[in-house]
mmCIF file as gemmi writes it, N, C-alpha and C atoms, coordinates in Angstrom:
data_model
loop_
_atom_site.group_PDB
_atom_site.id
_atom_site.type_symbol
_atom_site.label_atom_id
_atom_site.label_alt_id
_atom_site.label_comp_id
_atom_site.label_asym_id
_atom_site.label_entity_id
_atom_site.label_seq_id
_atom_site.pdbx_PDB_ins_code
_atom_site.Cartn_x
_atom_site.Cartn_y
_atom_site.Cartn_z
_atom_site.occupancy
_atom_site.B_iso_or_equiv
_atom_site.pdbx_formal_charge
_atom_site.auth_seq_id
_atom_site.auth_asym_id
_atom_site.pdbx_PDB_model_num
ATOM 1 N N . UNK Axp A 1 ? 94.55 113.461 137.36 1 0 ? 1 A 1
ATOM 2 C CA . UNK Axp A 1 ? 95.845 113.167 137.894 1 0 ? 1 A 1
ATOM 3 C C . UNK Axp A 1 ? 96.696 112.545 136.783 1 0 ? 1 A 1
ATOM 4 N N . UNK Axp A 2 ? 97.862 113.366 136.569 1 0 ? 2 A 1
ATOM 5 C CA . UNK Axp A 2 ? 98.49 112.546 135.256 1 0 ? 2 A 1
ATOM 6 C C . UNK Axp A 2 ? 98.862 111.121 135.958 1 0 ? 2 A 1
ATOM 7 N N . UNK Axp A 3 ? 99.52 110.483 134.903 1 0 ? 3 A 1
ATOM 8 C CA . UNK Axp A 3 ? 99.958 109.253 134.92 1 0 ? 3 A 1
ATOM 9 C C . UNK Axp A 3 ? 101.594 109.499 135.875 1 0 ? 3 A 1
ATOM 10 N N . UNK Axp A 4 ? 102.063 108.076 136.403 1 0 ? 4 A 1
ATOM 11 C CA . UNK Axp A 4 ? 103.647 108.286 136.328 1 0 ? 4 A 1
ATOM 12 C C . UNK Axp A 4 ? 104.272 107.904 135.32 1 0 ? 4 A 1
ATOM 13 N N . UNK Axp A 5 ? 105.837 108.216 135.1 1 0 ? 5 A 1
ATOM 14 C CA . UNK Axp A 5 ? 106.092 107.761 133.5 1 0 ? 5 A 1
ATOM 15 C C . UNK Axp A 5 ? 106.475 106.267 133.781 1 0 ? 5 A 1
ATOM 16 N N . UNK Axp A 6 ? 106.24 105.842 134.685 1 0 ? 6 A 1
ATOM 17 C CA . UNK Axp A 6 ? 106.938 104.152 134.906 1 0 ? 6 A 1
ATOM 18 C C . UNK Axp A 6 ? 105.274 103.654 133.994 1 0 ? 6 A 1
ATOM 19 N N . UNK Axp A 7 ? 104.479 104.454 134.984 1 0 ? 7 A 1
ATOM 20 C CA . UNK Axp A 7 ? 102.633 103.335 134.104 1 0 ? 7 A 1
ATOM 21 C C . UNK Axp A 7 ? 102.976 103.843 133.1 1 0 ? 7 A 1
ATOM 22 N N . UNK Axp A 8 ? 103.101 105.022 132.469 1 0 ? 8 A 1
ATOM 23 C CA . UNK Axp A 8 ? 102.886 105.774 131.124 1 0 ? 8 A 1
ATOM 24 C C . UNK Axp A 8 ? 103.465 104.219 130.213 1 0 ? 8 A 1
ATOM 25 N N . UNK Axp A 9 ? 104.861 104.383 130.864 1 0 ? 9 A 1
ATOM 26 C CA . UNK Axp A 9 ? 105.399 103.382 130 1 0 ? 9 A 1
ATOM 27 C C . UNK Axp A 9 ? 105.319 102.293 129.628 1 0 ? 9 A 1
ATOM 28 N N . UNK Axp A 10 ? 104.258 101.568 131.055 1 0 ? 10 A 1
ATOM 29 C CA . UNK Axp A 10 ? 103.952 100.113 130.966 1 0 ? 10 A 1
ATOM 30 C C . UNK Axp A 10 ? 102.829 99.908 130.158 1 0 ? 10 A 1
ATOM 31 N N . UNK Axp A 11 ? 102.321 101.206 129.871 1 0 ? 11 A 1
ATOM 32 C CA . UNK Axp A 11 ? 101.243 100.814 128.913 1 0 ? 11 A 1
ATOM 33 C C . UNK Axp A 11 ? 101.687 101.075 127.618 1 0 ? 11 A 1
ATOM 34 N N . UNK Axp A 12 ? 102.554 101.564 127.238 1 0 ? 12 A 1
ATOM 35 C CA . UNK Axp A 12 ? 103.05 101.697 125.828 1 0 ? 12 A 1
ATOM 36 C C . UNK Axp A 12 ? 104.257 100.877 125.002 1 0 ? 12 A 1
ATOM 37 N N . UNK Axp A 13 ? 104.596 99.949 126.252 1 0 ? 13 A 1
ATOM 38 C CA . UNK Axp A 13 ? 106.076 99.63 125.618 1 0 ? 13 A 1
ATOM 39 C C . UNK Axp A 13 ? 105.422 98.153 125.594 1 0 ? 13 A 1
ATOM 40 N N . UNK Axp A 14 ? 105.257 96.963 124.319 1 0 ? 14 A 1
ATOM 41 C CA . UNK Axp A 14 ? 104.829 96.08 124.332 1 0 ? 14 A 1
ATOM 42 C C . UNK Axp A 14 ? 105.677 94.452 125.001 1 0 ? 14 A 1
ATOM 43 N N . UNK Axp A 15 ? 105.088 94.013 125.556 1 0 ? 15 A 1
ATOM 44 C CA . UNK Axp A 15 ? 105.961 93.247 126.638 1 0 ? 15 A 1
ATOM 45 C C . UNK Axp A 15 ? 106.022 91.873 125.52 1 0 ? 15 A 1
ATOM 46 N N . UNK Axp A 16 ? 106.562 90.522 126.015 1 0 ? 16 A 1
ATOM 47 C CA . UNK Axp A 16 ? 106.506 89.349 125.156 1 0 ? 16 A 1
ATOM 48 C C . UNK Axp A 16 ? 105.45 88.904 124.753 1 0 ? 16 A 1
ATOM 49 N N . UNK Axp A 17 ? 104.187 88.7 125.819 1 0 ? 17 A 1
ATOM 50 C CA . UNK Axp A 17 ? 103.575 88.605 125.805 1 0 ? 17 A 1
ATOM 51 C C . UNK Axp A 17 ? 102.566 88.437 124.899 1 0 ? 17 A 1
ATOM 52 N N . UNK Axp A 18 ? 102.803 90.152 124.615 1 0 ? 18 A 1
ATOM 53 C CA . UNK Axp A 18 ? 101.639 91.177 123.709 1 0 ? 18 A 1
ATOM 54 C C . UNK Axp A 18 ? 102.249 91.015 122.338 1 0 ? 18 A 1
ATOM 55 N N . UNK Axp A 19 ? 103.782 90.292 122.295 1 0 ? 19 A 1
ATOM 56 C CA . UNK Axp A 19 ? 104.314 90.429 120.751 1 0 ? 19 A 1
ATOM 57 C C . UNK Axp A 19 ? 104.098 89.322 120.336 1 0 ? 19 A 1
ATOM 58 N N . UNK Axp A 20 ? 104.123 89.522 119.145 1 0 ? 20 A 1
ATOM 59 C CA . UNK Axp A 20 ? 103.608 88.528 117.729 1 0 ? 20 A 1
ATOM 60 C C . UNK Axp A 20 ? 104.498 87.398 118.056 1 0 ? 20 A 1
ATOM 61 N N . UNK Axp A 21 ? 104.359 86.079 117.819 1 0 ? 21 A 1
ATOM 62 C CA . UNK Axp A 21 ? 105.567 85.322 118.05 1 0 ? 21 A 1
ATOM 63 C C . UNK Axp A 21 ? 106.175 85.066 116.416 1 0 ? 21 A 1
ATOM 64 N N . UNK Axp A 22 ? 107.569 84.535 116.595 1 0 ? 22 A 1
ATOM 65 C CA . UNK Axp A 22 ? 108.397 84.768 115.24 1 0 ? 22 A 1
ATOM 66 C C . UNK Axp A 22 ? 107.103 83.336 114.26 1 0 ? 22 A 1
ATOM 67 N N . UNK Axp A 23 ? 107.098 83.831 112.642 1 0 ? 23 A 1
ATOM 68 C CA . UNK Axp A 23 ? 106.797 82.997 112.065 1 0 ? 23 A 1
ATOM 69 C C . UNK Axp A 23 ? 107.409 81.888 111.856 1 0 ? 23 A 1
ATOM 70 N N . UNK Axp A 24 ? 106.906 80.425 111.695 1 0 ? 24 A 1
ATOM 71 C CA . UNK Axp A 24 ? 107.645 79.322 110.795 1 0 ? 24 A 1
ATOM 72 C C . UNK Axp A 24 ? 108.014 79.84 110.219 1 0 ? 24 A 1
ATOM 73 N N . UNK Axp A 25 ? 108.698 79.119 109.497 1 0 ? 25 A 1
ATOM 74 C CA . UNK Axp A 25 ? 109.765 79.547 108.42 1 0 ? 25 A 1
ATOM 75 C C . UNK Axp A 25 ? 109.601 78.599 107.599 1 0 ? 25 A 1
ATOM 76 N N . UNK Axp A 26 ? 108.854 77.697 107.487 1 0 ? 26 A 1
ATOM 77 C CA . UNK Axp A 26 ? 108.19 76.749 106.716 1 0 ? 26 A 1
ATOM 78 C C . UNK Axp A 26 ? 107.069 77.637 105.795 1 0 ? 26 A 1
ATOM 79 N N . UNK Axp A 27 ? 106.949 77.462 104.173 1 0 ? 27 A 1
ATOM 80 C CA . UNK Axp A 27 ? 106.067 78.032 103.439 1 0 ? 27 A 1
ATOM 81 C C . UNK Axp A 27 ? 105.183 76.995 102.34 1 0 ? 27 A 1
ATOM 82 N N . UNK Axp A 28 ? 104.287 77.55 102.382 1 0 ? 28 A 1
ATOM 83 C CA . UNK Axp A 28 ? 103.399 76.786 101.646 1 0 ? 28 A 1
ATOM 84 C C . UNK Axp A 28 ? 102.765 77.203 99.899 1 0 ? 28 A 1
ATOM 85 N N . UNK Axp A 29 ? 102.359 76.385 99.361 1 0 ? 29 A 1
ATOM 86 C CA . UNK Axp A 29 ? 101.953 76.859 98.161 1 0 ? 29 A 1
ATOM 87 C C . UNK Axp A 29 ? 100.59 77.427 98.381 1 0 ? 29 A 1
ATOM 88 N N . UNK Axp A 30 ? 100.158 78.173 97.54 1 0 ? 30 A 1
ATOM 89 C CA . UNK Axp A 30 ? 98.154 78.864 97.786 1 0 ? 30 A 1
ATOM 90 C C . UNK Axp A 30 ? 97.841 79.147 96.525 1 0 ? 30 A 1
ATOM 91 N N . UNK Axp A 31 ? 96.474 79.227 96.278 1 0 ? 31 A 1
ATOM 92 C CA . UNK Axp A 31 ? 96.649 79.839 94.849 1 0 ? 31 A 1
ATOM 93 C C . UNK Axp A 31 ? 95.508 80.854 94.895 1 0 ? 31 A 1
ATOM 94 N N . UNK Axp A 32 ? 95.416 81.663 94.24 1 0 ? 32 A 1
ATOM 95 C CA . UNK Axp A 32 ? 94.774 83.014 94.492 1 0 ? 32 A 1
ATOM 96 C C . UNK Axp A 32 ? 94.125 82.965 92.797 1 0 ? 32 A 1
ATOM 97 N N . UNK Axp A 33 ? 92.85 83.841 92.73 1 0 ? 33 A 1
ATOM 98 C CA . UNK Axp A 33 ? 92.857 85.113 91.873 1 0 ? 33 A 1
ATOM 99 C C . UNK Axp A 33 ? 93.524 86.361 91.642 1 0 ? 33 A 1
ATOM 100 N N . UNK Axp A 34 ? 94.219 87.028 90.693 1 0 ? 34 A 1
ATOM 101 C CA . UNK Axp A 34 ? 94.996 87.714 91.14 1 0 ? 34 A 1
ATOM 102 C C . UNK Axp A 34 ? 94.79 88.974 89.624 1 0 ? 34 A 1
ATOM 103 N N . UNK Axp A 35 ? 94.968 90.297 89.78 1 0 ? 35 A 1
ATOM 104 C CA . UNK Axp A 35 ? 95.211 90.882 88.762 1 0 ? 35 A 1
ATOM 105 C C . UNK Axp A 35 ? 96.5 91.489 88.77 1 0 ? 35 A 1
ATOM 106 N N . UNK Axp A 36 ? 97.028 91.403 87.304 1 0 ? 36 A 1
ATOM 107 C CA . UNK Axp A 36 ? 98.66 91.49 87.6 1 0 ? 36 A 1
ATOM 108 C C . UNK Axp A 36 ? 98.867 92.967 86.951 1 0 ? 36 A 1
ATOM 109 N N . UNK Axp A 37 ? 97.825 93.772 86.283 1 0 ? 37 A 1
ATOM 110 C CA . UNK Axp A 37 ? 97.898 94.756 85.388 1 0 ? 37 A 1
ATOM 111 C C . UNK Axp A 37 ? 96.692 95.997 85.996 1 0 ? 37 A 1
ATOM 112 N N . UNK Axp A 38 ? 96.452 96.727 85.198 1 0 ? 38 A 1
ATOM 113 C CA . UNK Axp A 38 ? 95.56 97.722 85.684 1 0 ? 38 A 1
ATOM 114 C C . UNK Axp A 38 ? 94.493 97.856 84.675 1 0 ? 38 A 1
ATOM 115 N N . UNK Axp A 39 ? 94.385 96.301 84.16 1 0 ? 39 A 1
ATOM 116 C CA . UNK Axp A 39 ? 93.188 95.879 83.11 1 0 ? 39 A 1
ATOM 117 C C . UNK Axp A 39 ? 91.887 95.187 84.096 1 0 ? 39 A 1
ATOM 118 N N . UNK Axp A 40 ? 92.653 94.927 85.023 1 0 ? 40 A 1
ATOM 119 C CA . UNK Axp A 40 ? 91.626 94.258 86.446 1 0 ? 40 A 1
ATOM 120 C C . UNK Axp A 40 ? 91.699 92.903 85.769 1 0 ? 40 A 1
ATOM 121 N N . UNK Axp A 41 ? 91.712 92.215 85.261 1 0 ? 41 A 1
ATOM 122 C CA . UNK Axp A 41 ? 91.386 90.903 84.735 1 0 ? 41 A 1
ATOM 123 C C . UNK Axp A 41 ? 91.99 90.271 85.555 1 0 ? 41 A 1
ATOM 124 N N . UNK Axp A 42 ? 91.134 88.966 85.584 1 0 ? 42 A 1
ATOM 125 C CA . UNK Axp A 42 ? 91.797 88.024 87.734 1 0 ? 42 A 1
ATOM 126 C C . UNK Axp A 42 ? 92.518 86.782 86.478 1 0 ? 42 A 1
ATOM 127 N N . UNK Axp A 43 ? 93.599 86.177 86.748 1 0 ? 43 A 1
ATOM 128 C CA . UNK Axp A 43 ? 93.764 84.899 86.118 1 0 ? 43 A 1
ATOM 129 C C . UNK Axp A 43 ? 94.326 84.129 87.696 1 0 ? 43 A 1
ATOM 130 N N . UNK Axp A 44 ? 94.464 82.898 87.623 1 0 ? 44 A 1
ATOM 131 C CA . UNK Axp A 44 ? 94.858 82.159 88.452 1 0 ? 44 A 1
ATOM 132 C C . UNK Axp A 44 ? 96.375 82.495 89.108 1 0 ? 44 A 1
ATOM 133 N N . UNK Axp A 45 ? 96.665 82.306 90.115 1 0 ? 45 A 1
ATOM 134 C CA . UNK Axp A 45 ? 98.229 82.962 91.046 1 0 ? 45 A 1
ATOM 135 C C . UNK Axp A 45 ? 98.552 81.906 92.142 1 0 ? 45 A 1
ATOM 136 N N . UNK Axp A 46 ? 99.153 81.553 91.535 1 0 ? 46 A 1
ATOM 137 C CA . UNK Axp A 46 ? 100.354 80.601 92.261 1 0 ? 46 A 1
ATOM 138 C C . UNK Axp A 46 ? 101.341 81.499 93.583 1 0 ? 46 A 1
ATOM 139 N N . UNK Axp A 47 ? 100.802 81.552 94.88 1 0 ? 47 A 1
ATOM 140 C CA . UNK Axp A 47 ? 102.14 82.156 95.529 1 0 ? 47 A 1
ATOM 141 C C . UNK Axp A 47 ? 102.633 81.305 97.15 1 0 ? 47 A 1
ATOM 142 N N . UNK Axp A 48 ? 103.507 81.72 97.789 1 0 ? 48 A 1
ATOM 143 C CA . UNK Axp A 48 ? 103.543 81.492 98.785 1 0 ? 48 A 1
ATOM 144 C C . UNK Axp A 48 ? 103.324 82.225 99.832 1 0 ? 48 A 1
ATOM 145 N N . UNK Axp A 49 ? 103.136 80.993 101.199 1 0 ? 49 A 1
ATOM 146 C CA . UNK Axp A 49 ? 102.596 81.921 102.276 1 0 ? 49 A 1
ATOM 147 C C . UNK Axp A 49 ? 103.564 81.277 103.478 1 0 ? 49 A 1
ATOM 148 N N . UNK Axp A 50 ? 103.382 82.091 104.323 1 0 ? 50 A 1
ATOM 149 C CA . UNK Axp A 50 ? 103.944 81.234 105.951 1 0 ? 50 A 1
ATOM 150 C C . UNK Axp A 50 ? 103.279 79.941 106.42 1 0 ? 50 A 1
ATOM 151 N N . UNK Axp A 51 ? 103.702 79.065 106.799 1 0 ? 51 A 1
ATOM 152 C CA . UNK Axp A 51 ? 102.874 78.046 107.092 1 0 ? 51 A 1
ATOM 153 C C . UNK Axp A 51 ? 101.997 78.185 108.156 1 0 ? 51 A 1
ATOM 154 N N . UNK Axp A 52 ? 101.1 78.006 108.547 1 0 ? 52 A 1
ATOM 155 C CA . UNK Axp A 52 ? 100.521 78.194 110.029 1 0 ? 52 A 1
ATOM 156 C C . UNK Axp A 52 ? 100.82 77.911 110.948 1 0 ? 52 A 1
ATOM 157 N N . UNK Axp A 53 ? 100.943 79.21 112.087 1 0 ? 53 A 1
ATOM 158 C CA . UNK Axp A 53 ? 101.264 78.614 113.648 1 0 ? 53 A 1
ATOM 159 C C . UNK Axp A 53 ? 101.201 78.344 114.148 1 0 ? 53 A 1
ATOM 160 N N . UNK Axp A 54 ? 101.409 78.092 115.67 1 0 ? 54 A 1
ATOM 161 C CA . UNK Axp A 54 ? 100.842 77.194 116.787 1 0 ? 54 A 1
ATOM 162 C C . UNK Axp A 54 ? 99.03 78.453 117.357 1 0 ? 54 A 1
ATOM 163 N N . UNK Axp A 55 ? 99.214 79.538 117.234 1 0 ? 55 A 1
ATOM 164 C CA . UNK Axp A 55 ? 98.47 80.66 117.55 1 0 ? 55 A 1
ATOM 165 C C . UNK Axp A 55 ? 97.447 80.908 116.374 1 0 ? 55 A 1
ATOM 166 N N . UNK Axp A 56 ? 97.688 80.638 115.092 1 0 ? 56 A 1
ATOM 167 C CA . UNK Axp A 56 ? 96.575 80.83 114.18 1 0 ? 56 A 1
ATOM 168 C C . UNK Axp A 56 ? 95.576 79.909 113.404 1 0 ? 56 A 1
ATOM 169 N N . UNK Axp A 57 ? 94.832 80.041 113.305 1 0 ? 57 A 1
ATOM 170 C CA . UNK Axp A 57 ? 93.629 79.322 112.671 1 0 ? 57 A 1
ATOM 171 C C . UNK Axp A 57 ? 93.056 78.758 111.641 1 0 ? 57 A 1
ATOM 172 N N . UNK Axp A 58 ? 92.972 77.449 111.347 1 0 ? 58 A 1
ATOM 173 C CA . UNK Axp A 58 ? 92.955 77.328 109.489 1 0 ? 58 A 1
ATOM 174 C C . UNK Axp A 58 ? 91.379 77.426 109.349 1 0 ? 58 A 1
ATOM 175 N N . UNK Axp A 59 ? 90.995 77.611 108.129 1 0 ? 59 A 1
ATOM 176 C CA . UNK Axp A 59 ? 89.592 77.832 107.763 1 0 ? 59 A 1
ATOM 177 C C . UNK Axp A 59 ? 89.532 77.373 106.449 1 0 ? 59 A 1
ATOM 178 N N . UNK Axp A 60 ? 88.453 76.495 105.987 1 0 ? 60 A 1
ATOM 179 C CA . UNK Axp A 60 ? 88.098 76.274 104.831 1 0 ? 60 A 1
ATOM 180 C C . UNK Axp A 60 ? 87.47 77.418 103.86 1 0 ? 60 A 1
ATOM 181 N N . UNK Axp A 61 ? 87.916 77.915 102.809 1 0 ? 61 A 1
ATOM 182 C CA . UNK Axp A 61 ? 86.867 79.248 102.011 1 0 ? 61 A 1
ATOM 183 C C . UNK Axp A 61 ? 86.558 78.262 101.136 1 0 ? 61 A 1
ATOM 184 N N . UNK Axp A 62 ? 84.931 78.418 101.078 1 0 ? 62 A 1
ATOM 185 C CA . UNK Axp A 62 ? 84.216 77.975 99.864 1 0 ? 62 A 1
ATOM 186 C C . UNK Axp A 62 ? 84.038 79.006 99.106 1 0 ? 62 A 1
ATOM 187 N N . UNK Axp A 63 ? 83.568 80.194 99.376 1 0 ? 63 A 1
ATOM 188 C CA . UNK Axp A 63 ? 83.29 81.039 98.741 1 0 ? 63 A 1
ATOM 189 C C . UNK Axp A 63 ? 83.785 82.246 99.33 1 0 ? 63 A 1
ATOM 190 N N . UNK Axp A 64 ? 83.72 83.49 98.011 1 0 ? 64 A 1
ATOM 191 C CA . UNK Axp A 64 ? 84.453 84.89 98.534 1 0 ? 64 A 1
ATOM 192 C C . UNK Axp A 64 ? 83.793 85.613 97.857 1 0 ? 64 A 1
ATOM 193 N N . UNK Axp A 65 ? 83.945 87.078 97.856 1 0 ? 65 A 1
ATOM 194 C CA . UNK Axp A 65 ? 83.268 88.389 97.191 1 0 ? 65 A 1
ATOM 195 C C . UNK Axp A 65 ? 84.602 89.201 96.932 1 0 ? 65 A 1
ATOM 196 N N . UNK Axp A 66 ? 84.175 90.02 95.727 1 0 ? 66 A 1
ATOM 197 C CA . UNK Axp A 66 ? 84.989 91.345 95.794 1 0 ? 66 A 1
ATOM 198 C C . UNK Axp A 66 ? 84.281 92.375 96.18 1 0 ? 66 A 1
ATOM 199 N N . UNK Axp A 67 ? 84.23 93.586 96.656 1 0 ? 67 A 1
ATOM 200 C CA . UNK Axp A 67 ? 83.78 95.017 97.149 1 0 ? 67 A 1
ATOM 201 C C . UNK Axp A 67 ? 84.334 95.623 96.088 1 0 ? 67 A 1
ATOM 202 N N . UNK Axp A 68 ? 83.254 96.843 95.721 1 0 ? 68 A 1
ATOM 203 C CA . UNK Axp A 68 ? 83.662 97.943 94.932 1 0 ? 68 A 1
ATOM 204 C C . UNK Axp A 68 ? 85.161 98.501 95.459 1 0 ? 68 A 1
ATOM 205 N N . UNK Axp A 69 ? 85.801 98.567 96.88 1 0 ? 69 A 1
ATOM 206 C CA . UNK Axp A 69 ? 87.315 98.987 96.601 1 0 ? 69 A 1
ATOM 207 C C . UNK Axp A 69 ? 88.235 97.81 95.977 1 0 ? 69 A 1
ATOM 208 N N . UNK Axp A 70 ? 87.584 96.799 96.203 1 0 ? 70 A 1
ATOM 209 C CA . UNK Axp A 70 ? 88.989 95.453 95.4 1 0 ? 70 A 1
ATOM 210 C C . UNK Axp A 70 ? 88.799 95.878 94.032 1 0 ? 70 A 1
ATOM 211 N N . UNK Axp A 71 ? 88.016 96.184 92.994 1 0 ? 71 A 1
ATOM 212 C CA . UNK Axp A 71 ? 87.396 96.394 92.049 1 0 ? 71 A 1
ATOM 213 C C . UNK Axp A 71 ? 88.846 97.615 91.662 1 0 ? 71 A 1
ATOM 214 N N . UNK Axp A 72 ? 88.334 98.782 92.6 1 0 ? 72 A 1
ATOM 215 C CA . UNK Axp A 72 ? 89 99.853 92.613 1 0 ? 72 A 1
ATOM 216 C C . UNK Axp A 72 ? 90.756 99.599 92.338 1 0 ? 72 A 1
ATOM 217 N N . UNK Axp A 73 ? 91.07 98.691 93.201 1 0 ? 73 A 1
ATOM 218 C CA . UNK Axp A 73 ? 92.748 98.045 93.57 1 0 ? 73 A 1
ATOM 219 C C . UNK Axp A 73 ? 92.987 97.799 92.677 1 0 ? 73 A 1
ATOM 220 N N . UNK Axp A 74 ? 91.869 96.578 92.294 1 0 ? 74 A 1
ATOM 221 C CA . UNK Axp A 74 ? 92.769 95.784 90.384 1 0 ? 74 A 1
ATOM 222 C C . UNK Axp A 74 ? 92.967 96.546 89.586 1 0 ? 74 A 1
ATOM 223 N N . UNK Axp A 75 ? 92.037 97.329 89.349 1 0 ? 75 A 1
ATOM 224 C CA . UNK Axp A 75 ? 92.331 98.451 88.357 1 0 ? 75 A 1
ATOM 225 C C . UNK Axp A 75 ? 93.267 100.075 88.583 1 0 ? 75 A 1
ATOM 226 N N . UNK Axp A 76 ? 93.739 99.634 89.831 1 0 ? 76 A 1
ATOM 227 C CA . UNK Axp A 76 ? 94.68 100.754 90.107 1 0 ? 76 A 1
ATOM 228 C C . UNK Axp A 76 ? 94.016 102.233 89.86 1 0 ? 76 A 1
ATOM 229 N N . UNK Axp A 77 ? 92.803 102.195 90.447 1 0 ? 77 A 1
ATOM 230 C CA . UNK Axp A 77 ? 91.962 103.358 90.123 1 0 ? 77 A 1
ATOM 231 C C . UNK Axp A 77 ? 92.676 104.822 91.202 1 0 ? 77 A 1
ATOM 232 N N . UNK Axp A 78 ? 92.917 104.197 91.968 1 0 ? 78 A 1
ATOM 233 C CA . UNK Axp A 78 ? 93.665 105.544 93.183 1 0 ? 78 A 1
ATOM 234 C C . UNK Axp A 78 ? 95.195 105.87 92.876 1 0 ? 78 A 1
ATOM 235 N N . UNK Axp A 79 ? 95.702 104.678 91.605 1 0 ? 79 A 1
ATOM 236 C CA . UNK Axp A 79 ? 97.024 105.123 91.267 1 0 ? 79 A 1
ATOM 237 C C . UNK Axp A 79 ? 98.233 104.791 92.527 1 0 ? 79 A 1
ATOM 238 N N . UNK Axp A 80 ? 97.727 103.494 94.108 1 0 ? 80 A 1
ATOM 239 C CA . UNK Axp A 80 ? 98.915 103.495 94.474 1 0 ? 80 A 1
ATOM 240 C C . UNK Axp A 80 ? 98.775 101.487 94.817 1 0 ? 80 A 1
ATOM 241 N N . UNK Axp A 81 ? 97.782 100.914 93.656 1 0 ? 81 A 1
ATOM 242 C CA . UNK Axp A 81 ? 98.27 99.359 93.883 1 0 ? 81 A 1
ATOM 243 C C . UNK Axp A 81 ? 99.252 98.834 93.692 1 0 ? 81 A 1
ATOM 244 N N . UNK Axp A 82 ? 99.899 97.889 93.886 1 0 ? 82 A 1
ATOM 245 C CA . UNK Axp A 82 ? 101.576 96.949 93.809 1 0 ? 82 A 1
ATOM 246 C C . UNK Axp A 82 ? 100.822 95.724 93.486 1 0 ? 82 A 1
ATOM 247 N N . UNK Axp A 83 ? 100.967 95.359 92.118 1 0 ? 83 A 1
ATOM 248 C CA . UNK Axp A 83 ? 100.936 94.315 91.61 1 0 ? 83 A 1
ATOM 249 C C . UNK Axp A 83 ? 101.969 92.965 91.787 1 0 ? 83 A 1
ATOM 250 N N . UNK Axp A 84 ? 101.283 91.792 91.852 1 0 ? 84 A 1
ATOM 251 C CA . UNK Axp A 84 ? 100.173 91.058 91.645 1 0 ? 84 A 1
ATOM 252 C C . UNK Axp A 84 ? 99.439 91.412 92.98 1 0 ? 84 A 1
ATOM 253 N N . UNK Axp A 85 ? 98.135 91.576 92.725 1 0 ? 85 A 1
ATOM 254 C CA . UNK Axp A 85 ? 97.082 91.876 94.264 1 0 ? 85 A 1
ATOM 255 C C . UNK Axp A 85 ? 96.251 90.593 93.984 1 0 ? 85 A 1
ATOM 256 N N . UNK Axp A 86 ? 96.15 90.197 95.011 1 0 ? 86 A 1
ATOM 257 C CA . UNK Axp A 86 ? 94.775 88.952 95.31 1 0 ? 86 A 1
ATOM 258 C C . UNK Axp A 86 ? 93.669 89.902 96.232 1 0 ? 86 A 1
ATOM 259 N N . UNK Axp A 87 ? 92.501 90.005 95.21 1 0 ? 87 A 1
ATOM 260 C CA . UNK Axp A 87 ? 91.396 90.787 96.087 1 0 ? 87 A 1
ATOM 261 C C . UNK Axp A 87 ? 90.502 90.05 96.538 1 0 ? 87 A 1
ATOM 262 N N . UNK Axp A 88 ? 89.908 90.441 97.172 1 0 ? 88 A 1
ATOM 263 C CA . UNK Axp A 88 ? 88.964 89.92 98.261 1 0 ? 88 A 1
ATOM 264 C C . UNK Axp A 88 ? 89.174 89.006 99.218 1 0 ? 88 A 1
């Protein structure tokens, strides 16, 4: 039995609810590994971020990994990275 287009629609059209709420507008400093070239070499990266919301979660990283595709990214091996990238 098809759908009607009123459900069709209630399931496709995203209500308030279901939407993202607007970011602070408050930004913060972070600092990353970062490769800025397609030599892959990581040096230290100073950037900014959104501050955190009432909805998201802070987490301490002690530690991180790269994967053979971050590997791939720094070095712009697929020919479509946008530098500066912070991998992993």
């Amino acid at each position: 039995m098809p759908l009607s287009p009123s459900i069709l629609k209630s399931l496709t059209t995203p209500t308030i609810s279901h939407m993202a709420k607007s970011p602070p507008k408050l930004t913060q400093t972070a600092l990353g590994w970062a490769a800025h070239d397609s030599s892959g070499k990581l040096t230290p990266f100073m950037f900014k971020r959104r501050e955190n919301g009432v909805d998201d979660v802070t987490i301490k990283i002690l530690y991180c990994g790269m994967c053979r595709t971050d590997v791939h990214f720094a070095k712009n091996d697929w020919g479509n990275t946008a530098y500066p990238i912070v991998p992993g």
